[in-house]
BAKE-11496 format. One record per residue (C-alpha): x, y negated, z; residue in three letters. Coordinates in Angstrom, 1 decimal. Layout:
BEGIN
{pt {X Y Z} "ALA"}
...
***
This chain:
BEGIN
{pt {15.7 -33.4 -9.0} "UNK"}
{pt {18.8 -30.9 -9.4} "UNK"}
{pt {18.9 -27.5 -8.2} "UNK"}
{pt {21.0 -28.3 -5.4} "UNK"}
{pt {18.9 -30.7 -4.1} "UNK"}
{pt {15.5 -28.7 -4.3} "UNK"}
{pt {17.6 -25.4 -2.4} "UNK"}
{pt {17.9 -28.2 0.2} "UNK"}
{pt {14.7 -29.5 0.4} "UNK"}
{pt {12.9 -26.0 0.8} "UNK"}
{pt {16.0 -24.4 2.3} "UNK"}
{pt {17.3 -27.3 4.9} "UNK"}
{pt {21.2 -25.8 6.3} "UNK"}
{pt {21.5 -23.2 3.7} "UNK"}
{pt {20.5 -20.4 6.4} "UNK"}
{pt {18.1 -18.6 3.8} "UNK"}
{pt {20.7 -19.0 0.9} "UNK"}
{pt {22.5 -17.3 3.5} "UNK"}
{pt {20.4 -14.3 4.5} "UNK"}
{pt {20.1 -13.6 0.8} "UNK"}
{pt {24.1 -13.2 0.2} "UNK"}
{pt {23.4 -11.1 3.2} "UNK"}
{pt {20.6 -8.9 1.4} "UNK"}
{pt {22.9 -8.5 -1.7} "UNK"}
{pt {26.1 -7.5 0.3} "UNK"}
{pt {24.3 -4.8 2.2} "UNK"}
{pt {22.7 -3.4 -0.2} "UNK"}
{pt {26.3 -3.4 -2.2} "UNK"}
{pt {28.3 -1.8 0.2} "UNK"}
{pt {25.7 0.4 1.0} "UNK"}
{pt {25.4 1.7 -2.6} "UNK"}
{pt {29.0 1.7 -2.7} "UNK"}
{pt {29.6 3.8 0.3} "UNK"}
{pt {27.0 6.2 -0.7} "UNK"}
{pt {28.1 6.2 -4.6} "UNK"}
{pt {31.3 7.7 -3.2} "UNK"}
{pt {30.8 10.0 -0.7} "UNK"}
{pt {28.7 11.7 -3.6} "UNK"}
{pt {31.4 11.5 -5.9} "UNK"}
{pt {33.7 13.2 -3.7} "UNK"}
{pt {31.0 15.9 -2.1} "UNK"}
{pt {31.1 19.4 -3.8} "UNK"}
{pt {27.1 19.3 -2.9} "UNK"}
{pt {24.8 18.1 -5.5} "UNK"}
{pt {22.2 17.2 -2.5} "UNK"}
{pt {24.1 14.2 -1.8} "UNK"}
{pt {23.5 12.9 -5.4} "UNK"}
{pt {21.0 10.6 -4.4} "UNK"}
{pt {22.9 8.8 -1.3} "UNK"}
{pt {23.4 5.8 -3.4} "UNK"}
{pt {19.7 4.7 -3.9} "UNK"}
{pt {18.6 6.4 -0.2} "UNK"}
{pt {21.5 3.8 1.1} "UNK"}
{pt {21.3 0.5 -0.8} "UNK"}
{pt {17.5 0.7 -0.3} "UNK"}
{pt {17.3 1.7 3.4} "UNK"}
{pt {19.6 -1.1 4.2} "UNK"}
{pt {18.0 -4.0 1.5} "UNK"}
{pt {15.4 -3.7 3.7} "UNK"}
{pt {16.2 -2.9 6.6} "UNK"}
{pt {17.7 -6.8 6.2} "UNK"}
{pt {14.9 -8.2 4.8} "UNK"}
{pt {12.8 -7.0 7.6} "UNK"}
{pt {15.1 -8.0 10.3} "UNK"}
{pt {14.6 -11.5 11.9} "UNK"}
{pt {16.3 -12.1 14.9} "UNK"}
{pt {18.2 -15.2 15.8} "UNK"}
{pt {21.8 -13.7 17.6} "UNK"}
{pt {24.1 -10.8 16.2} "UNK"}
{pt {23.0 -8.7 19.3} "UNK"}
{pt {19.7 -8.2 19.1} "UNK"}
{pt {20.1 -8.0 14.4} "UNK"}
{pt {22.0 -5.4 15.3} "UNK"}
{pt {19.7 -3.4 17.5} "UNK"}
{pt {17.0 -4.1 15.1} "UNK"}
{pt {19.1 -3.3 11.9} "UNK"}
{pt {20.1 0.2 13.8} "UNK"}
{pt {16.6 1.1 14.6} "UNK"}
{pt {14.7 -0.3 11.0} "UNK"}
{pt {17.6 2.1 9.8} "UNK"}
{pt {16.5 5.2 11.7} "UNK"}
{pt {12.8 4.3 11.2} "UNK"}
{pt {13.7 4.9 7.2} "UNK"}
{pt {15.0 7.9 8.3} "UNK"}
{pt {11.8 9.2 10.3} "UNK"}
{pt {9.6 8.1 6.9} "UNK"}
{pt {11.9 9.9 4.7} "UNK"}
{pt {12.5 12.9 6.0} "UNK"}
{pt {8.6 13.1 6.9} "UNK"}
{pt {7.9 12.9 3.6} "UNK"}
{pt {10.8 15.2 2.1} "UNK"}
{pt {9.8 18.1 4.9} "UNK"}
{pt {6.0 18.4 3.8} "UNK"}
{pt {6.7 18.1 0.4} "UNK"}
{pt {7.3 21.4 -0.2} "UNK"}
{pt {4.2 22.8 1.8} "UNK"}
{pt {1.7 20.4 0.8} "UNK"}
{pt {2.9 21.0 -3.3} "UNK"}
{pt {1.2 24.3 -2.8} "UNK"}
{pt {-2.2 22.6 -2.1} "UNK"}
{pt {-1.9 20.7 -5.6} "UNK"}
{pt {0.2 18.3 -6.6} "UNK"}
{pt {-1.1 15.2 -5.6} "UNK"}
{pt {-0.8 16.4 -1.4} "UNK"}
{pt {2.4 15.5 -1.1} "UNK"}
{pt {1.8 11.6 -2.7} "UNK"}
{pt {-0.8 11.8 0.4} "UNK"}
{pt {1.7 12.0 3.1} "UNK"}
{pt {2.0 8.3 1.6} "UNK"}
{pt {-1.2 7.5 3.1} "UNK"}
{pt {0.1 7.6 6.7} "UNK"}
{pt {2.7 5.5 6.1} "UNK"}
{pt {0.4 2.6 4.9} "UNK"}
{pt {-1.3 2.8 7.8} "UNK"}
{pt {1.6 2.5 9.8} "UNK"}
{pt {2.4 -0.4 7.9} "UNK"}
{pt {-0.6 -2.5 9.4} "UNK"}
{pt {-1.4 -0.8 12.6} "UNK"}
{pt {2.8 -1.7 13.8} "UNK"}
{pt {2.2 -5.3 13.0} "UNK"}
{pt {1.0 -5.2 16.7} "UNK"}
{pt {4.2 -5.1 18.2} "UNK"}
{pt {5.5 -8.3 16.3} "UNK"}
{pt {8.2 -9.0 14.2} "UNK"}
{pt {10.2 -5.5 14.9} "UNK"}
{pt {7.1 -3.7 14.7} "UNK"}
{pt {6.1 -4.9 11.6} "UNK"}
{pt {9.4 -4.2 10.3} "UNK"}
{pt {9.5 -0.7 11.4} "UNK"}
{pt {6.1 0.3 9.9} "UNK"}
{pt {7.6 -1.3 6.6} "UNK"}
{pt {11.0 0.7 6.3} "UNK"}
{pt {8.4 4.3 7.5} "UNK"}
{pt {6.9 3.3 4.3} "UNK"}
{pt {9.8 2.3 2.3} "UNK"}
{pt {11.4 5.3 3.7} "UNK"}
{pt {8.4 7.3 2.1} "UNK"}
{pt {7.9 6.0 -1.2} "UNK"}
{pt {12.0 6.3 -1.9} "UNK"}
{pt {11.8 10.2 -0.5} "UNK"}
{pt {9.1 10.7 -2.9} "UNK"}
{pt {10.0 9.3 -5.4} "UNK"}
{pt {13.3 11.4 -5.8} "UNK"}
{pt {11.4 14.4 -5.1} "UNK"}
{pt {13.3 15.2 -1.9} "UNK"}
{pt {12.7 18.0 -0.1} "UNK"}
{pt {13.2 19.4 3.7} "UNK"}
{pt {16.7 20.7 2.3} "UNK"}
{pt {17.9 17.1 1.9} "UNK"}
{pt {17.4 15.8 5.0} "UNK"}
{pt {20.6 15.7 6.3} "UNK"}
{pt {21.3 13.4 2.7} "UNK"}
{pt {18.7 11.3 4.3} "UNK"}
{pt {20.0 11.3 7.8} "UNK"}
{pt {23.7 10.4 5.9} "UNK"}
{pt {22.1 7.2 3.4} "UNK"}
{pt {20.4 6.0 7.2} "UNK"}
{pt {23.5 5.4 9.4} "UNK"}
{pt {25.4 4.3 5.9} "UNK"}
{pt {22.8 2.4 6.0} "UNK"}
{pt {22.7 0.8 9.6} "UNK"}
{pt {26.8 0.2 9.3} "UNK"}
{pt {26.3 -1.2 5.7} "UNK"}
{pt {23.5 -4.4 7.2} "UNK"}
{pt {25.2 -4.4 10.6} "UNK"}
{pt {28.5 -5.5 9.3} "UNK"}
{pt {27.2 -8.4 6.8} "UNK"}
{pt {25.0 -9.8 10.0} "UNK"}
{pt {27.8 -10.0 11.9} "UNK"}
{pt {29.8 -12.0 9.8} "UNK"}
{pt {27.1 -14.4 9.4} "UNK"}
{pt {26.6 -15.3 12.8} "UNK"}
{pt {25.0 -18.6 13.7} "UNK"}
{pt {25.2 -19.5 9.9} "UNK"}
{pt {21.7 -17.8 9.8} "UNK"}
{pt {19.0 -18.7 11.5} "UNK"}
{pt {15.3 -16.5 10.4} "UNK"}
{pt {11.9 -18.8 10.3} "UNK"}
{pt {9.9 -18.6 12.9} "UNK"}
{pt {6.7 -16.6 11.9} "UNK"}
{pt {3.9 -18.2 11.8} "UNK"}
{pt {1.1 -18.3 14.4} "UNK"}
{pt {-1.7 -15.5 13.5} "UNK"}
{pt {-5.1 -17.1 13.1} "UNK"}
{pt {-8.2 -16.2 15.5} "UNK"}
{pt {-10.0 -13.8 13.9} "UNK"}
{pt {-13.9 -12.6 14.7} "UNK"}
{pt {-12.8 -9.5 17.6} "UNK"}
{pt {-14.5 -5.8 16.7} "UNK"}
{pt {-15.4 -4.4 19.6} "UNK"}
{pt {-13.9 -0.8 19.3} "UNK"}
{pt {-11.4 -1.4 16.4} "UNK"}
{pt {-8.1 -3.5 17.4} "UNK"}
{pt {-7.3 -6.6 14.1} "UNK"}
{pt {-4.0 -4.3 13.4} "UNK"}
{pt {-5.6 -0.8 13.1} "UNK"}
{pt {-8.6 -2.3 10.6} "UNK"}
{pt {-5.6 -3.5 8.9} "UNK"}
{pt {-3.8 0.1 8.9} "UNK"}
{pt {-7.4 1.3 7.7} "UNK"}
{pt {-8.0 -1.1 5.1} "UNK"}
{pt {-3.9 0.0 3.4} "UNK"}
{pt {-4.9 3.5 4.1} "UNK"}
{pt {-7.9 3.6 2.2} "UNK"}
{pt {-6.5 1.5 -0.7} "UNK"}
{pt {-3.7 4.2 -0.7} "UNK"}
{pt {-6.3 6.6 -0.6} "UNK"}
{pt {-7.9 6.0 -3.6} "UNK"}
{pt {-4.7 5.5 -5.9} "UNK"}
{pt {-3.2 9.3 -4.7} "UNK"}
{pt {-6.8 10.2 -5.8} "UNK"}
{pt {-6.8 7.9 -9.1} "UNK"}
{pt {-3.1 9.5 -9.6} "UNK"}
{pt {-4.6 13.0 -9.4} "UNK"}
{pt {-6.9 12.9 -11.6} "UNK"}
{pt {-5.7 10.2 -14.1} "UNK"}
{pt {-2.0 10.8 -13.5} "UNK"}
{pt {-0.6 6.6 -13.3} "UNK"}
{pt {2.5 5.8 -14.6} "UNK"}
{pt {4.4 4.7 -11.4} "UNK"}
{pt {2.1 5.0 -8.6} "UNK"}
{pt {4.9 4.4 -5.8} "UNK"}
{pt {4.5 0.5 -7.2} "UNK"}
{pt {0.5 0.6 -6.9} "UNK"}
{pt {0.8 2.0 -3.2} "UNK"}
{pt {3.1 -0.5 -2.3} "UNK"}
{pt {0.9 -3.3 -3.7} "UNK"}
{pt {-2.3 -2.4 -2.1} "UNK"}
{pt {-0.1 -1.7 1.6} "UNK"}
{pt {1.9 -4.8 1.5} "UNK"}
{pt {-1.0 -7.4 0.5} "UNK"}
{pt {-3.4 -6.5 3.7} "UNK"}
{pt {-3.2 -9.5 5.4} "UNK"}
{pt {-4.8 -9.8 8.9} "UNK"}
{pt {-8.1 -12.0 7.3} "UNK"}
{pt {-9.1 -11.2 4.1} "UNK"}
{pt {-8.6 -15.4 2.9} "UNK"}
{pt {-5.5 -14.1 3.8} "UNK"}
{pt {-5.2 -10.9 1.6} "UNK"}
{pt {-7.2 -12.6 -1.3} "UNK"}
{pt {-4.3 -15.4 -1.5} "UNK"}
{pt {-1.4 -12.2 -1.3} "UNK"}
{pt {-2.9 -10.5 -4.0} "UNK"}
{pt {-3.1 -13.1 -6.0} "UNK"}
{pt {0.6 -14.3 -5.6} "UNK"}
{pt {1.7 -11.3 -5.9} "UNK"}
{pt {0.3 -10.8 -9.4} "UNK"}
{pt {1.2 -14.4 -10.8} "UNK"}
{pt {5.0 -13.6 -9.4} "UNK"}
{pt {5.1 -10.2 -10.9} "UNK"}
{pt {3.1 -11.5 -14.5} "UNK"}
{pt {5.9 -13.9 -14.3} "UNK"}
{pt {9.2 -12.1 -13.5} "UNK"}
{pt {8.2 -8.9 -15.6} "UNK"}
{pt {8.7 -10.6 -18.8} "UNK"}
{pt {11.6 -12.4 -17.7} "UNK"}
{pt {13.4 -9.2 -16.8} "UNK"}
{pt {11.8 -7.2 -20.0} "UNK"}
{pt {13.8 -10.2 -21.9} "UNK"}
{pt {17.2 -9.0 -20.2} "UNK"}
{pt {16.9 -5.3 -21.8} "UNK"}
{pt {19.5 -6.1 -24.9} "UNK"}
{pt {21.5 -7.7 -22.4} "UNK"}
{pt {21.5 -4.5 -20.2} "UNK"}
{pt {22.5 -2.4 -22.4} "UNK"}
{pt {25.4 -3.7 -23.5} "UNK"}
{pt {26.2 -6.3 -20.4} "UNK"}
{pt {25.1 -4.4 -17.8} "UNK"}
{pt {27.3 -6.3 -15.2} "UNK"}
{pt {25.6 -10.0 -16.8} "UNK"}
{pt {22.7 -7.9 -15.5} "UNK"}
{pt {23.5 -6.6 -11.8} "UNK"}
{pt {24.9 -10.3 -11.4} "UNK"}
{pt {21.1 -11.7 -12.4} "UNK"}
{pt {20.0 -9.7 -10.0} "UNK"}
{pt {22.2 -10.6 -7.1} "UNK"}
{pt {20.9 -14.2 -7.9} "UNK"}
{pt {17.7 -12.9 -7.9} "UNK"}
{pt {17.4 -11.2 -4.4} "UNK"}
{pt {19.1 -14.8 -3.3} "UNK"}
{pt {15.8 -16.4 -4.3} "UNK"}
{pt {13.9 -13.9 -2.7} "UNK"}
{pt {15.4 -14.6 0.0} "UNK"}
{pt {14.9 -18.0 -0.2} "UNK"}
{pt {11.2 -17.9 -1.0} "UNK"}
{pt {9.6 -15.4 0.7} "UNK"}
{pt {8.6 -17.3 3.9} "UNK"}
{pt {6.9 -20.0 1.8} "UNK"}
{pt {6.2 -18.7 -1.6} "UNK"}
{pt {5.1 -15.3 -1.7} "UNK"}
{pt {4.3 -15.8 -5.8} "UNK"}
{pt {8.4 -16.6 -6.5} "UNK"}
{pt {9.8 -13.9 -4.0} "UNK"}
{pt {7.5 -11.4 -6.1} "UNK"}
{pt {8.4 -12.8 -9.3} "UNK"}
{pt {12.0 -12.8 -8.2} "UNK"}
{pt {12.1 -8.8 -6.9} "UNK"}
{pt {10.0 -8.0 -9.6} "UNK"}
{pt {12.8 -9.4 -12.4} "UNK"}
{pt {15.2 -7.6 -10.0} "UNK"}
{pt {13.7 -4.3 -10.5} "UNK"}
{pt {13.5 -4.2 -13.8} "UNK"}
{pt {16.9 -5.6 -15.0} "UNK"}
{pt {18.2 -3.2 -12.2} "UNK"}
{pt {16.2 0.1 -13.6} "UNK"}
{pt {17.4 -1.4 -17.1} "UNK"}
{pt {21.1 -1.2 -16.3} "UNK"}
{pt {20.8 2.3 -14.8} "UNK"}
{pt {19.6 3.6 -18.2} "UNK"}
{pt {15.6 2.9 -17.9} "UNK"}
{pt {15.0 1.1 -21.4} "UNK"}
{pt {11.1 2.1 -21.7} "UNK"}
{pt {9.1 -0.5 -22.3} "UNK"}
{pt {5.8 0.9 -21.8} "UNK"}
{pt {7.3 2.4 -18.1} "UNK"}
{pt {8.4 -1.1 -17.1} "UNK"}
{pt {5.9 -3.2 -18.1} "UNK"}
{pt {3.5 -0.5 -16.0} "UNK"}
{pt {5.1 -2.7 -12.7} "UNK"}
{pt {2.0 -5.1 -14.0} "UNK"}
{pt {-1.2 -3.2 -14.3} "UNK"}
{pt {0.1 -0.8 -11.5} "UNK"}
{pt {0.7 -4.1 -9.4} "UNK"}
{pt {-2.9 -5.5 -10.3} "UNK"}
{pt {-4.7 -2.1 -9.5} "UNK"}
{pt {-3.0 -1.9 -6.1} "UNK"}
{pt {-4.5 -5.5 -5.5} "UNK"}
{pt {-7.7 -4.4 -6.5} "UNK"}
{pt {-8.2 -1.7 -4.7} "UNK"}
{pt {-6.6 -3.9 -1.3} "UNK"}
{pt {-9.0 -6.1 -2.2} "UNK"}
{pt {-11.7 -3.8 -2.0} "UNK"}
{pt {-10.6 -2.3 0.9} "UNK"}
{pt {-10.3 -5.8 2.6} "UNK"}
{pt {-13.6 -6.9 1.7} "UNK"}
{pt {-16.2 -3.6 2.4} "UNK"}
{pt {-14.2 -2.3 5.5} "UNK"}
{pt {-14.4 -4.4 8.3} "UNK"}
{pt {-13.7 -7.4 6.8} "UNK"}
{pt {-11.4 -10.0 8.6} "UNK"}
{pt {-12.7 -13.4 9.4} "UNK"}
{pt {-11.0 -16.4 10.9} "UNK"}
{pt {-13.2 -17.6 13.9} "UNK"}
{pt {-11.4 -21.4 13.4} "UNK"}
{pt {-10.0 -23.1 10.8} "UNK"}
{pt {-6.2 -23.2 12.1} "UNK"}
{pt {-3.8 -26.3 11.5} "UNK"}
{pt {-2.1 -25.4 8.2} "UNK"}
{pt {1.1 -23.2 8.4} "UNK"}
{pt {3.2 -21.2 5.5} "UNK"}
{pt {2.1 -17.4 5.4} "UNK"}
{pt {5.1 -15.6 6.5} "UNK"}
{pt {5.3 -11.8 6.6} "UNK"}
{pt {9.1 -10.0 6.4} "UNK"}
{pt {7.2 -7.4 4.0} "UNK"}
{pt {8.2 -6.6 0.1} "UNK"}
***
């Protein structure tokens, strides 16, 4: 069977082929429009635009699954601002929280992966929303922004909005999102809602890793707070089968991506072209196979950290272990804290989440 054909099996009218050129373009032009108001801004604060940009609006489209240009739009322009609220949150306590130790400010992160699972209530927007708080977070603190760089942040989010707006509107009918899939019964608590134990369950997972970074120090703990927030499922079957395919995908695109770091140093564009293919298949995958959209992003970020300069070995490979010590400790947290259970077997459906 050719390429072609299986893109057309899994991927019937193109219209996730589709939504991945989309991914790719936004984040491009939002890069691109960030990369040069920097360049011609006499303030070094507006240095990072280009990565608050291109990620706010990556995904900000990933997240977004609406079926006309009206309503992406509303829901591109508010996951936008929503990346905004998390970033500047983050970036305005940093400074006053550094004071208490070092690790307070990684625990503003803690909030935001509660967010993550208590916003899944309010559906498909919801869900997004609590994802690009999060996202919003982890990219604030991870270039040590503080409250003086808000209004960079407040910038990168309506480049952001204009940069995933424009590339939905152009696609128009040509994409059309997969329905989510229906959410299985699951044993009710009596004073605790399925989407708040679910916030709980990320927030103690995150919990423990600002703690394990304080003491410890991890390599890149941004990548094991994302793991243990984004694999809470809402039954723990559910967050057992995440976890898992999200460590296959990531033992599988890590050294695929390691294998591009010759090439990205001396083809970087071979590179940023891999990755645009990558994101594509992300794109293509995510609804069905969570395993390839993880291995896919995974070989994204490190060719893409390659070709910015990042040759470390040891700090790239780290996407592994900090990837399967996130699981763990989701798993943990899925299994001792009010674990989820299905009431009835349900007729079976692809997982779908719109989450990293």
């Amino acid at each position: 069977m050719s390429v072609i054909d299986w893109l057309d099996r899994i991927d019937p009218g193109a219209h996730r082929r589709v939504k991945g050129l989309r991914l790719v373009t936004s984040y491009g032009i939002a890069a691109l429009m960030g990369a040069a108001l920097a360049a011609t801004s006499a303030s070094p604060e507006h240095a990072p635009l280009a990565l608050l940009a291109g990620g706010f609006a990556l995904w900000a489209s990933v997240c977004e699954g609406r079926a006309t240009r009206l309503e992406s739009a509303r829901d591109l322009g508010l996951l936008s601002a929503s990346a905004i609220v998390g970033a500047g949150f983050t970036a305005v306590l940093t400074p006053w929280l550094a004071h208490g130790g070092p690790a307070l400010p990684e625990g503003t992160l803690v909030l935001g992966a509660f967010v993550v699972g208590y916003a899944k209530r309010w559906g498909v927007l919801g869900s997004g929303i609590g994802a690009q708080f999060f996202i919003g977070q982890l990219l604030a603190y991870g270039l040590q922004l503080t409250g003086a760089d808000f209004p960079t942040i407040a910038i990168a989010g309506v480049i952001a909005a204009v940069a995933s707006i424009v590339p939905r509107m152009l696609s128009g009918p040509a994409e059309q999102p997969v329905p989510a899939a229906p959410a299985p019964v699951v044993a009710p608590r009596r004073w605790l809602q399925t989407e708040a134990i679910m916030g709980l369950q990320a927030a103690l997972a995150a919990l423990a890793i600002v703690v394990l970074d304080g003491k410890l120090g991890l390599t890149q703990s941004v990548w094991a707070l994302a793991a243990c927030t984004f694999v809470i499922a809402n039954t723990s079957a559910g967050t057992v089968a995440r976890i898992r395919q999200r460590v296959i995908g990531t033992a599988i695109g890590l050294p695929l991506g390691l294998a591009c770091l010759p090439l990205a140093e001396h083809v970087a564009i071979a590179v940023w072209a891999a990755a645009a293919v990558a994101m594509i298949v992300y794109a293509v995958a995510l609804p069905e196979r969570y395993d390839v959209a993880c291995g896919a992003y995974t070989f994204t970020l490190v060719v893409t950290l390659a070709a910015s300069g990042e040759h470390s070995v040891l700090l790239l490979s780290a996407r592994l272990w900090e990837t399967l010590l996130g699981g763990v400790l989701g798993l943990a947290a899925a299994s001792f804290f009010f674990p989820l259970r299905e009431l009835a077997e349900p007729a079976p459906h692809p997982s779908f989440e719109r989450t990293p």
